[in-house]
VMD Tcl script that draws the C-alpha trace (Angstrom):
set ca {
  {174.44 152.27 -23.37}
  {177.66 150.86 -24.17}
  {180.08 151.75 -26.84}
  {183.40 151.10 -27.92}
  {185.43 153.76 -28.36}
  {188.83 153.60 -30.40}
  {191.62 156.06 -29.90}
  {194.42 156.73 -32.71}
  {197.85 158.54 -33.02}
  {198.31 161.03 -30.31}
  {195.03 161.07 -29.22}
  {196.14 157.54 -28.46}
  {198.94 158.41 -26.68}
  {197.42 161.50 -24.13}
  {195.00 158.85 -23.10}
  {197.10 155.79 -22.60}
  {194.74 152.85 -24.27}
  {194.13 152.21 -27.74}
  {190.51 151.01 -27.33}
  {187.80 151.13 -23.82}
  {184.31 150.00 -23.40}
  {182.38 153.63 -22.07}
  {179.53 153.28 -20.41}
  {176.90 156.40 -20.93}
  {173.79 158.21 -21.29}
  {175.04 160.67 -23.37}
  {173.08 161.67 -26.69}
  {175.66 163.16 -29.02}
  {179.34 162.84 -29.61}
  {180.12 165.86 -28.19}
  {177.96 165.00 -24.90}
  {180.26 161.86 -24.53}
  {183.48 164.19 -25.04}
  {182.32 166.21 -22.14}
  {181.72 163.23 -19.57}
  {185.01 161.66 -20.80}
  {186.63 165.46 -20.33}
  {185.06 165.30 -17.04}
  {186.57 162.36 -15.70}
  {190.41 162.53 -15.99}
  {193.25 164.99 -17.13}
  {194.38 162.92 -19.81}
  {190.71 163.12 -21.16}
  {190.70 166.75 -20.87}
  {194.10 166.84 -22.17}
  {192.84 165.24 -25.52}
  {190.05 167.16 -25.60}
  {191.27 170.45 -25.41}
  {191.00 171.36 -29.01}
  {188.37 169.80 -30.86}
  {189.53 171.58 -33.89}
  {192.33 169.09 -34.23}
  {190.09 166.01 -33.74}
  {187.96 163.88 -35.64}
  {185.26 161.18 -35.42}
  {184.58 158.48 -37.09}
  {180.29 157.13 -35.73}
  {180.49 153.34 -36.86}
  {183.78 153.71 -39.25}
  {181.80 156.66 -41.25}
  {183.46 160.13 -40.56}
  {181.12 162.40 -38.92}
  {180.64 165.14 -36.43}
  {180.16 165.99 -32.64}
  {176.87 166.85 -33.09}
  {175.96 163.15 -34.18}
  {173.45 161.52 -32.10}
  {174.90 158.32 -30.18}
  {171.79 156.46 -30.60}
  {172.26 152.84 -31.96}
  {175.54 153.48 -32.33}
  {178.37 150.75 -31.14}
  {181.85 152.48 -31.79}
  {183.70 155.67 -32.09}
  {186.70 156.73 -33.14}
  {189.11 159.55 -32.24}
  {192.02 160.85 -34.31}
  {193.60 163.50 -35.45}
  {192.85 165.16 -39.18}
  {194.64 163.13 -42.17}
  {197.07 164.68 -44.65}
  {197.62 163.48 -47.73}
  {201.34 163.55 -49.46}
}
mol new
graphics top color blue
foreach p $ca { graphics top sphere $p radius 0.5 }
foreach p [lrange $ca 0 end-1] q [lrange $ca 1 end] { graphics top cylinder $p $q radius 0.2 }
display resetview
């Protein structure tokens, strides 16, 4: 399947592209987060510490145990503070 996937604020930045087409077979966020950790540094680099990073499954905030089924974008960023 093919998703888009959206990056924001230093998430953003480790990876170097605001926004990608992935193609994948993977079931669940966190299945998608591994391939992507698998295939470059800057991935894994992101990655690292999923405590810092959130996901939003088609604009609704979610988890990395969602299932990627139907699904057609993702986004990464890092936990909002209010103030």
């Amino acid at each position: 399947m093919k998703l888009d996937v959206v990056y924001f604020a230093w998430v953003r930045e480790r990876i170097g592209v605001p926004r990608e087409t992935v193609e994948t077979d993977a079931l669940s966020v966190g299945d998608l987060v591994a391939e992507l950790r698998a295939r470059e540094d800057r991935y894994d680099l992101a990655f690292s510490d999923l405590s810092v990073v959130r996901v939003a499954v088609d604009q609704t905030l979610s988890d990395f145990d969602a299932p990627l089924k139907g699904v057609r974008e993702l986004a990464f960023f890092p936990p909002m503070t209010g103030g």
